[in-house]
N, C-alpha and C positions, 0 to 999 in steps of 0.2 A: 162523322169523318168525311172530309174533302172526298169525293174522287174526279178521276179524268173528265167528267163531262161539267161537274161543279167548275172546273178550272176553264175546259174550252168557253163556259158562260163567261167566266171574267173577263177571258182573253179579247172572245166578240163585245164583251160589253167596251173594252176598253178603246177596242177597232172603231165600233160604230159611233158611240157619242164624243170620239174626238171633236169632228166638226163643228156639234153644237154647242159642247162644252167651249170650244177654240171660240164660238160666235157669241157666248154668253159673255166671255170674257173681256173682247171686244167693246162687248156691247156697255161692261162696267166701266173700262177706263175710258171710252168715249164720252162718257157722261159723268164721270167723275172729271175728266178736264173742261168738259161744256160748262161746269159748277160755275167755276172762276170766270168764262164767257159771260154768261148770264147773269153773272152777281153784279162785274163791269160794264154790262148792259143798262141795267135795272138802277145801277150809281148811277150813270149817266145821263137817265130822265131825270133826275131830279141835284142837276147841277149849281144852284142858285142857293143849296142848302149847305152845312155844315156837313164835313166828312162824315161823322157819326150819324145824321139824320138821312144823308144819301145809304150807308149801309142800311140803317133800320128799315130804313122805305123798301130797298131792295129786300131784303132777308124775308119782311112782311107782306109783299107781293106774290098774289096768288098763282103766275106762273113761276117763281122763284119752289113755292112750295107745293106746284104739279111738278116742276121737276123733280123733286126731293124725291117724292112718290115714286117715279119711275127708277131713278138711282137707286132704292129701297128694294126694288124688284129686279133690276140689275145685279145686282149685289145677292141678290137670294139666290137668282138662279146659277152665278158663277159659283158660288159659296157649297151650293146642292150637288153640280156637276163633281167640283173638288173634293166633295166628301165622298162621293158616291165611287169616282175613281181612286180614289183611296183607298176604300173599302175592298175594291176589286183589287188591286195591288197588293194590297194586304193579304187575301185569300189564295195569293198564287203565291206570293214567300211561305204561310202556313204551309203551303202544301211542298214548296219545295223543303222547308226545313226537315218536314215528315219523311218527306222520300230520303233523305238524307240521313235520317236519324235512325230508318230501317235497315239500310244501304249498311251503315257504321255497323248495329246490330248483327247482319247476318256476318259481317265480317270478324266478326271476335266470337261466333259460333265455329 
């Protein structure tokens, strides 16, 4: 069973990792727009070739696929935050439906 101090956990948990959660998030879409920077970068050395051979060259370029890496990790930790504040949301509706469902209870005694 929930009680009040299970809940104020949620509450702080949801106060405190705002921030980081807000900076992981951030941190995804910045690097999920960098992708298309970088791909057009990476085309761009290799101008002289066929559209298809500039992509492949780009996509097969090892800072192409150190970034992927970090977008990979980007993506874990907004993905973790979201789940985690979920979970905490989740655990303060349980408890509010409970308080409510006792509330209704005592009232039709």
């Amino acid at each position: 069973m929930l009680d009040v101090d299970d809940i104020d956990r949620a509450v702080e948990y949801l106060r405190d990792s705002s921030e980081k959660a807000a900076q992981a998030r951030a941190d995804r879409l910045h690097l999920e727009d960098f992708t298309k920077s970088l791909k057009a970068k990476l085309m761009g050395e290799h101008l002289g070739e066929t559209l298809g051979a500039q992509e492949r060259e780009a996509l097969a370029d090892q800072r192409y696929l150190t970034h992927l890496e970090a977008l990979k990790l980007a993506i874990h930790d907004d993905e973790k935050f979201r789940f985690m504040r979920e979970a905490a949301q989740a655990r303060i509706e349980v408890w509010r439906s409970k308080l409510s469902w006792a509330k209704t209870q005592e009232s039709i005694r």
